[in-house]
MARLOZA-888653 format. One record per residue (C-alpha): residue number from 1; chain; x negated, y negated, z negated. Coordinates in steps of 0.02 Angstrom, whole numbers, plus 50000, padded with zeros to 5 digits. Each point is the difference from the previous one (the first is absolute). Layout:
BEGIN
  num  cadena     xx     yy     zz
  NUM       A      X      Y      Z
...
//
This chain:
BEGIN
  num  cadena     xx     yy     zz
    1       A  49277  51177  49453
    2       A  50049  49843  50103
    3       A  50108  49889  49924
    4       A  50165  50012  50067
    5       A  50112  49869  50111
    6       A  50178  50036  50042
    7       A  50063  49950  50159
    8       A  50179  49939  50039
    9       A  50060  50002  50188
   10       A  49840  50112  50011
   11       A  50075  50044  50185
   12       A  50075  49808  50036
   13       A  49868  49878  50101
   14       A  49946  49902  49849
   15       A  49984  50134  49860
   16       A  49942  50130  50148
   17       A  49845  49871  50013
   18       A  49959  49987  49850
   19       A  49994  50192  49957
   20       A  49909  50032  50176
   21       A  49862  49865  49915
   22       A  50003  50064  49853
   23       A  49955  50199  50054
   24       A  49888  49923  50134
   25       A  49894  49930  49833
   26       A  50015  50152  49910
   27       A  49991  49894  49827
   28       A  50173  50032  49936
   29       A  50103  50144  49998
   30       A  50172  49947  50104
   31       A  50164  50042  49941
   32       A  50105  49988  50150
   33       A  50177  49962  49941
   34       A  50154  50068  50120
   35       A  50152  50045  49993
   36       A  49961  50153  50119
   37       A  49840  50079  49968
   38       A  50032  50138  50132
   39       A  50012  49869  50139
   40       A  49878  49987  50130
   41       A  49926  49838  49954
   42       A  49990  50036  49823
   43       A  49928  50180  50047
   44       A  49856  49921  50115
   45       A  49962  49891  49824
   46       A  49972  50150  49926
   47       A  49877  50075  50098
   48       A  49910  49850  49972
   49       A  49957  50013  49815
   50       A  50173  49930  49936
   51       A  50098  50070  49857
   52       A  50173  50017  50067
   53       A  50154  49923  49856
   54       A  50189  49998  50033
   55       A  50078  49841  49949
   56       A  50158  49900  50065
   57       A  50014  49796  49949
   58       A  50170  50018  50005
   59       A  50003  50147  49865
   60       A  49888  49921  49849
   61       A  49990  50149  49896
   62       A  49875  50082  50132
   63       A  49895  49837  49974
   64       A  49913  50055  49854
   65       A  49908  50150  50043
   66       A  49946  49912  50158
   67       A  49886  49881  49888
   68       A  49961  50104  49880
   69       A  49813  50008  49938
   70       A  49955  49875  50162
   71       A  49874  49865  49970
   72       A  50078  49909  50150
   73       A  50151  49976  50109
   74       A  50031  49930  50148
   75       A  50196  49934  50018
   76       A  50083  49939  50151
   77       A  50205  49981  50008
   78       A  50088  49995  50147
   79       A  50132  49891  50031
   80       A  50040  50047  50174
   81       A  50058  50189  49947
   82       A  50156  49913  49907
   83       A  49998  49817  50017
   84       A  50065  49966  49827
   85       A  49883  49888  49898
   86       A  50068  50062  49842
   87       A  49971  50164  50055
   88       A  49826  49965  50033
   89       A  49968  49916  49836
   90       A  50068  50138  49904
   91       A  49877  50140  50087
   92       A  49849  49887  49963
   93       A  50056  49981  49848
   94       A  50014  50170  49947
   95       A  49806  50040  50080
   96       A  49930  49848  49879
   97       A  50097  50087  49855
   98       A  49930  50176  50023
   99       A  49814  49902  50052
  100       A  50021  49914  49831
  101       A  50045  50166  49900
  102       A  49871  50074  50076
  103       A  49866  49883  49962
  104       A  49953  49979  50197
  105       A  49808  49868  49982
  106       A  50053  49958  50176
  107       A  50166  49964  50111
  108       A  49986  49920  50169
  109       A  50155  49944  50053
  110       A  50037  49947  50182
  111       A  50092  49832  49954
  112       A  50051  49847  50085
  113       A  50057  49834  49966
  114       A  50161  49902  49924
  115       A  50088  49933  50158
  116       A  50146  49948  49912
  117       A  49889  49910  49864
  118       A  49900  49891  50157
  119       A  50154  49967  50150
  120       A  50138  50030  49880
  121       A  50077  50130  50119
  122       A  50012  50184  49991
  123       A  49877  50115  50066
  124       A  50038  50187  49916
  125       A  49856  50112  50073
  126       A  49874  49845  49909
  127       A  50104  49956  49874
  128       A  50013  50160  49912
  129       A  49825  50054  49995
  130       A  49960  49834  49926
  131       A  50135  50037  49844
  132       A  49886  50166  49972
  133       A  49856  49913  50015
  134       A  50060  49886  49825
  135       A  50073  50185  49937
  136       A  49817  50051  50003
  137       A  49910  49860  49901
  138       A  50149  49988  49881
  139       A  49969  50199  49968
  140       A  49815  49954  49967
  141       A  49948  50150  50123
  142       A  49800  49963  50059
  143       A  50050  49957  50187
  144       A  49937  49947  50178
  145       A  50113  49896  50111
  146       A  49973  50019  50182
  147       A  50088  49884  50120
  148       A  49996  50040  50187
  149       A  50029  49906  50139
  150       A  50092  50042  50154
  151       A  49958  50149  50083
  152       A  49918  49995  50176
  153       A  50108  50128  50044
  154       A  50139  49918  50011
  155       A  49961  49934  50166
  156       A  50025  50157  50062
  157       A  50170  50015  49923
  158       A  50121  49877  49934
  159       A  49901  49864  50042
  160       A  49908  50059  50184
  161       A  50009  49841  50128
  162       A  50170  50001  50071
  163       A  50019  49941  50181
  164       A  50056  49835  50048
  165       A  50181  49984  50014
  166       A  50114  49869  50114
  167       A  50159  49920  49940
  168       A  50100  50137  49995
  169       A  49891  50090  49903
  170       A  49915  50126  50138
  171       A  49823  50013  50044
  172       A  49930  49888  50122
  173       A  49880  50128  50098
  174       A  49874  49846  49960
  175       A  49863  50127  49922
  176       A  50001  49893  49843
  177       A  50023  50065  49833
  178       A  50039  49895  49851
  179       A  49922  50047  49823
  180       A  50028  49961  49826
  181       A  50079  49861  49895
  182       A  49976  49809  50010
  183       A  49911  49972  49816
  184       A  49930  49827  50047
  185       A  49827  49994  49952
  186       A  50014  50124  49876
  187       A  49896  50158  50031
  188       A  50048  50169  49996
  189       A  49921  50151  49888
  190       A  49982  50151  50075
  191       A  49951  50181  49956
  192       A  49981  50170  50074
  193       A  50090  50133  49901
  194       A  49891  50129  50018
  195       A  49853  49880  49919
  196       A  50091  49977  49842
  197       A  49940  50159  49900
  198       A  49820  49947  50027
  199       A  50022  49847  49911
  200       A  50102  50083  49862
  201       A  49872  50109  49967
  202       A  49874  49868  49948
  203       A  50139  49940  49891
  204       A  50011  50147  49915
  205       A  49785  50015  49997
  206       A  49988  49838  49904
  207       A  50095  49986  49852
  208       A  49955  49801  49998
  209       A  50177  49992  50127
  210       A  50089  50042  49840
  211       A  50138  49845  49966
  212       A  49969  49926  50165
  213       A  50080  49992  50176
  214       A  49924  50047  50155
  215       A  50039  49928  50161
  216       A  49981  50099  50134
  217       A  49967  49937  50198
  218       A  49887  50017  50120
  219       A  50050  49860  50104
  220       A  50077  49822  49978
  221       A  50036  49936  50165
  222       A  50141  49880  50101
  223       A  50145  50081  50108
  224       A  49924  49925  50136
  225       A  49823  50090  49957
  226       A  50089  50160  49978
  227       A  50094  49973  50172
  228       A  49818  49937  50098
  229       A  49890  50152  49936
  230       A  50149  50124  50021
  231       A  50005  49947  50205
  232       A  49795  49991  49993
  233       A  50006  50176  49968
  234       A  50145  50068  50083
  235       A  50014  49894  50169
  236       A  50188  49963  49959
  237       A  50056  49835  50014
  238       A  50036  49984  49808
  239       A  50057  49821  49923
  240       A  50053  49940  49806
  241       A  50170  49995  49988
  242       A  50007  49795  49974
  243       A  50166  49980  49932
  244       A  50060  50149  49920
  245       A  49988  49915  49833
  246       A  50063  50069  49824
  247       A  50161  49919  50021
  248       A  50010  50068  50180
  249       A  49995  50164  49956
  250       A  50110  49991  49835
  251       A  50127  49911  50122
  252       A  50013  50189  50076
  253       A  50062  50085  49845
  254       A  50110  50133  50051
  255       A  49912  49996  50190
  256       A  49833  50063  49943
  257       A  49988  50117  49847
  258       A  49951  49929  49842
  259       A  49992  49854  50081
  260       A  50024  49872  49850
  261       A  49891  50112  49880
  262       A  49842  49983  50133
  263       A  50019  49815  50009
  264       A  49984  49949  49827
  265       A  49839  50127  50009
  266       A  49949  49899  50136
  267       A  50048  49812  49941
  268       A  49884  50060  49827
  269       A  49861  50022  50130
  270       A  50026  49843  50105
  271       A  50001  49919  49827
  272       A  49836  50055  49940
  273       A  50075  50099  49861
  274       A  49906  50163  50066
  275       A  49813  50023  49928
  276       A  49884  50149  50054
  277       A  49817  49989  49987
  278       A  49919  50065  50155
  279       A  49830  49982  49946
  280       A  50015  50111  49838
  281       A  50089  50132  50120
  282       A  49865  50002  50090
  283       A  49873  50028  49843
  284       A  50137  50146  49957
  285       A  49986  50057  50158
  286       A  49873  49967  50140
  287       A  50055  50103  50152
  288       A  50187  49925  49971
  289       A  50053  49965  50159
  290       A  50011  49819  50099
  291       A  50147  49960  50100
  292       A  49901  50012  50136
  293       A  49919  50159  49994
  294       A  50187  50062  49936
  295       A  50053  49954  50169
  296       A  49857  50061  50092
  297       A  50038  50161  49925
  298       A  50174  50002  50038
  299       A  49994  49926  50168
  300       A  50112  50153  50084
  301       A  50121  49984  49880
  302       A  50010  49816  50026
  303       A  50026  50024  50180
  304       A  50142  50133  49982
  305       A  50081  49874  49864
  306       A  50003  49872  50166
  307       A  50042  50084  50155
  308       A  50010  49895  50154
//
């Protein structure tokens, strides 16, 4: 029998990846963790090949049996479904106690960095994921670190090219869209979410990844590269955003959501404090996609994210 891998957020976009990679390969058995096993998503997993187990972060008790007799897990924690950091520590926690009582070889946890430790300012959704991260090597459990970057998607969403406004805040009619955040020089590391299980999976193949970090991105490029290839491929007249700096946006705190959280995320990349290695992603995984060909791909989307 396959050795088996369980899966948390098995029907989320990151752990969703990695358990579409990891049936694609056929080499582990997936253990697709959810807290609803007769939803549609987690149904559609099933048909797959996965093995179907209930299990709730937020009651620990029904950890256990989610990890039992697993060689591997997979563990993402989501912030975003509570926004409490202590929260969010305490459910990772209790995952790297029941992977350590279970003997787990393997955990890959999606982590990120200390943005409190580099800017000296807050920055929850980061912040907490880096406490688990120390939880993990303190525990002693045989782990993978993966570090993404920002997903391409987000230009679609929260961060699609907005139109160019006047003084009074209302769109010119110009046909110009601004994009992105002033980072100076710095460049910006970008993934698509759907890509991430790939690379995962080759974590999980090669047990050499065991006590190290991975940093995942497919791209490194300027605002203003992002901006030029984005109106190469779409037609739009799409420009970096010179001038929406870090302290810019934090300035908006209570205007834009989140507001002062995003900017110290964004001051630790203008400051370098970000690493990803783009050409080990691509060793991971080969047919990750480029920014370009992401947008390429996407280039109807694009256009409905900028009406004229």
């Amino acid at each position: 029998m396959n050795r088996v891998i369980a899966v948390f957020g098995a029907t989320g976009k990151q752990g969703g990846s990695v358990a579409a990679a990891l049936l694609a390969e056929g080499k582990f058995t997936v253990r697709a963790v959810t807290r609803n096993q007769n939803s549609a998503k987690a149904q559609a997993l099933k048909t797959q090949g996965a093995e179907l187990v209930e299990a709730d972060l937020e009651k620990p008790e029904t950890i256990p049996n989610a990890v039992k007799d697993c060689y591997g897990c997979f563990l993402i924690t989501d912030y975003w479904a509570h926004m409490s950091m202590p929260k969010e520590i305490a459910q990772g926690k209790s995952v790297v106690d029941a992977c350590k009582a279970a003997g787990i070889k393997h955990l890959v946890f999606s982590g990120l960095e200390n943005i409190k430790a580099t800017v000296g300012k807050d920055c929850p959704h980061f912040d907490g994921k880096a406490h688990i991260v120390d939880y993990i090597k303190e525990a002693g459990v045989p782990n993978s670190i993966v570090e993404l970057s920002l997903y391409m998607e987000n230009f679609l969403t929260d961060m699609k090219p907005q139109p160019e406004m006047d003084a009074n805040h209302q769109p010119t009619g110009s046909g110009v869209f601004k994009m992105g955040f002033d980072l100076g020089d710095q460049p910006l590391y970008v993934n698509s979410a759907p890509d991430i299980g790939r690379v995962v999976r080759s974590v999980f193949n090669d047990t050499s990844f065991i006590g190290k970090t991975v940093g995942i991105a497919s791209d490194n490029l300027t605002m203003q590269e992002y901006a030029s290839i984005m109106a190469e491929v779409t037609g739009r007249n799409v420009v970096f955003n010179k001038g929406f700096t870090p302290a810019v946006l934090e300035s908006l705190d209570g205007v834009i959501p989140c507001a002062k959280e995003f900017a110290a995320m964004f001051q630790s990349i203008a400051e370098g404090h970000q690493v990803r290695d783009p050409e080990l992603t691509m060793k991971l995984d080969p047919e990750i996609l480029k920014y370009r060909q992401w947008c390429i791909n996407n280039k109807e989307a694009l256009l409905a994210a900028m009406p004229l």
